[in-house]
N, C-alpha and C positions, 0 to 999 in steps of 0.2 A: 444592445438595446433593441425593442423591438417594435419597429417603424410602424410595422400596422396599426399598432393602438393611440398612433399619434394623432393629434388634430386638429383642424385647420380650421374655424368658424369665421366665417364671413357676413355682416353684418352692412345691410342699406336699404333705405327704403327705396331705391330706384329700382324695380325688379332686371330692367337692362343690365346694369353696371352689376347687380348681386349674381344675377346668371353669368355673366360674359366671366366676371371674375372663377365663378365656380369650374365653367368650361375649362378656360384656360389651366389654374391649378389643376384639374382634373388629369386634362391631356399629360399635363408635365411631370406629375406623382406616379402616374401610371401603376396607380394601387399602394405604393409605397405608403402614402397616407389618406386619412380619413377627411374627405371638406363637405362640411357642413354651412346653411346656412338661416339668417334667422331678417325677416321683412323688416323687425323693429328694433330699437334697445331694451321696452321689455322681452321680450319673447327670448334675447341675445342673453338677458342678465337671469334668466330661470334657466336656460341652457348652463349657463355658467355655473349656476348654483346647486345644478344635480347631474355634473359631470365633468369630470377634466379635459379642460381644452389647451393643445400648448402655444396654439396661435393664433393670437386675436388679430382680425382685420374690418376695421370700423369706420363706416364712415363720424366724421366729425360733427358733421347737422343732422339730426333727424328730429320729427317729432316727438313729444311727449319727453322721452328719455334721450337726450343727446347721446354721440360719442364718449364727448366727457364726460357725460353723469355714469356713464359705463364703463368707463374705467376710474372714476370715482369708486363706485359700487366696491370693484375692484379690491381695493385698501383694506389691509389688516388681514387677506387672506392669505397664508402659509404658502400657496401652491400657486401662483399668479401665471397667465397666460404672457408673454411675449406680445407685444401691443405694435402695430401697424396703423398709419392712421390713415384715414382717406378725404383730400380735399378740394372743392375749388380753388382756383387761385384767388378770388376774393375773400377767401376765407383764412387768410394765413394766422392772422390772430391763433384762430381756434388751434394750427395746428402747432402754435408755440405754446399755448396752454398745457396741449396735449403730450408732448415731449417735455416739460415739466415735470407732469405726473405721470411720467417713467416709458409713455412711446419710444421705441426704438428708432422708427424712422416713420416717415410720408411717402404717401404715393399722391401726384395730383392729376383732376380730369382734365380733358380726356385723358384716361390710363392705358399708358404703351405696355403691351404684351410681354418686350422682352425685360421692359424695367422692372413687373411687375413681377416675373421669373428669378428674376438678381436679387431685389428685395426681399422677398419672402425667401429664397434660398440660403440669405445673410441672416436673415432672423430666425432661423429654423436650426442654424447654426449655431445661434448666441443662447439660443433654449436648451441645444443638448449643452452646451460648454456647461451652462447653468445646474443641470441636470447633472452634469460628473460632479461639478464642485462640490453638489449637497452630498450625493453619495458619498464622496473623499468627508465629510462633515462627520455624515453617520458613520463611516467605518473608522476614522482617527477617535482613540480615546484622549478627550483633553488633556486628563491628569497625570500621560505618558507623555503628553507634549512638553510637560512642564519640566521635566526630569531631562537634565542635557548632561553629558557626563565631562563637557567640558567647561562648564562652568567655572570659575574659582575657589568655588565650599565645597568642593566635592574632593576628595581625595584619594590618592590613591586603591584603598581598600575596597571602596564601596564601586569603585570605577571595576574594579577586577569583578568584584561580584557582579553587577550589570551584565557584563561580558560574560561571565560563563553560565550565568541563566540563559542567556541570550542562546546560547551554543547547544546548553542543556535541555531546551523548554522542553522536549519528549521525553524527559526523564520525568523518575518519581522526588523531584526536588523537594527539601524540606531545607529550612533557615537553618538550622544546624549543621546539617551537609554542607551549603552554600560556606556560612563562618568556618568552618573547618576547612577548605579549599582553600581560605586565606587567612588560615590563622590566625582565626582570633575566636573568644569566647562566644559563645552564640549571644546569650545575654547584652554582653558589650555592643556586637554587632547588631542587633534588634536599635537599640537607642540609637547607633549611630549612623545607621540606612535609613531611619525616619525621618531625624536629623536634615539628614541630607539631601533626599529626596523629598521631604512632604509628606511619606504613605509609609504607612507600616510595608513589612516585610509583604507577608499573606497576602496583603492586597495588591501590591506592584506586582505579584508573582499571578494573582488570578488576571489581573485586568489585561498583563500579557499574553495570558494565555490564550486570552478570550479575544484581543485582537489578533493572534495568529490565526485563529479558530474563522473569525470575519473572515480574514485572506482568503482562509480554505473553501470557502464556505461560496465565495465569489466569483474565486478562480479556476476552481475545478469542480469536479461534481462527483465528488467521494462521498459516500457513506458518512451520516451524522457519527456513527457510532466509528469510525474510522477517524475523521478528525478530531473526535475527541482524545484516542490514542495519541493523533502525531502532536497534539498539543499537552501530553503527560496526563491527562485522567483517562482510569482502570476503568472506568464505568459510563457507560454514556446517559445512563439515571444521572452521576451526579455533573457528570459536564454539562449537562440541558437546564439541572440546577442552579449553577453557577452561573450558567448563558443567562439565566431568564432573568436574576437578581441583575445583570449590569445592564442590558439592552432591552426589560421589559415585554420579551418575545421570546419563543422559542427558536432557537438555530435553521428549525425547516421553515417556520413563519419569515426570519428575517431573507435567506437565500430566496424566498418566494417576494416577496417585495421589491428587495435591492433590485436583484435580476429585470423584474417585470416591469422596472421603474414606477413604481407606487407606493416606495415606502413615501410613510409621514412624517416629516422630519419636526 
């Protein structure tokens, strides 16, 4: 993941507490990440809404636009920042509101330097954890999830077949070959891998392809036209084919995203 493009926005109208905090993270990222800050909740919520931010730290009261109205604002957005709240202690109300709608934790004033280092070091954590989960989202194909070979409908046959696709995927595998490896008429085995699994033949056979193809695609840095190979297609025309139908992107576009943490999930 690449830390530089992380970021840190801090948001108060006190200019002390908005500096000191800036200072502070500042010293303590020592470049690793980006802290921004913004005087209002407007000013905080256009930042928001024309750049990715992965750590919001807000005070709770300001004017015009609260804390809360700011992460109100917040909701329905796909890519939501990691929320920190910043309080008086006569203001606890606000900061139960605000952990509600989905703060992670509090800081209150006066704010200690080294709490405020542990906090944000805790939430900065829970963003990337967040951050693997979707990726792990975007790279599992659901409808490979669905297919368990130890279920009870499954039977023997189509368990082998699984298995030596599984073994074979750099080959040039065809349903015919696959049903001939276990004996049985390709016909016959067409109805009854569908049966069994949900997904026709063709399609279990691309959609694995193409999540080995992810793997490659994540974890090393081979040649598109190379893992199209180790995943069985002749031609890297039509593997970027088949990529672009299941994942609506090309293979160099997805490795460009994943990697840089910006895909859209």
């Amino acid at each position: 993941m690449n830390l530089g493009n992380r970021t840190i926005l801090v948001v108060d109208d006190e200019p002390r507490t908005r500096q000191g905090i800036r200072q502070t993270l500042e010293m303590w990222a020592a470049g690793r990440y980006i802290v921004e800050t913004a005087e209002n909740g407007i000013d905080a919520r256009e930042r928001l809404l024309h750049g990715r931010v992965h750590l919001l730290i807000t005070d709770v009261r300001m004017p015009e636009v609260s804390g809360l109205d700011l992460i109100r604002s917040l909701e329905g957005q796909v890519r939501k920042p990691v929320i920190i709240v910043i309080s008086g202690y006569a203001e606890f109300d606000y900061v139960q509101q605000a952990l509600r709608l989905g703060a992670v934790n509090y800081l209150l004033k006066p704010l200690d330097k080294e709490e405020l280092v542990q906090v944000v070091e805790a939430a900065l954590k829970q963003e990337e954890e967040q951050q693997r989960r979707e990726k792990l989202e975007k790279l599992v194909d659901p409808k490979l999830m669905e297919i368990d070979p130890d279920t009870a409908g499954m039977g023997e046959p189509v368990k082998e077949a699984l298995a030596y696709v599984e073994q074979h995927l750099h080959e040039q595998l065809t349903m015919a070959e696959v049903a001939g490896r276990i004996h049985l008429n390709a016909s016959y085995f067409s109805v009854l891998f569908k049966e069994q699994t949900g997904v026709p033949f063709s399609e279990y056979l691309s959609r694995l392809r193409i999540q080995r193809a992810k793997e490659l695609l994540l974890q090393t840095s081979l040649p598109i036209v190379e893992i199209g190979e180790r995943v069985g297609y002749r031609t890297d025309k039509y593997f970027i084919k088949v990529f672009k139908s299941l994942e609506d992107m090309s293979p160099s576009r997805y490795r460009h995203q994943m990697k840089d943490g910006h895909s859209e999930i």
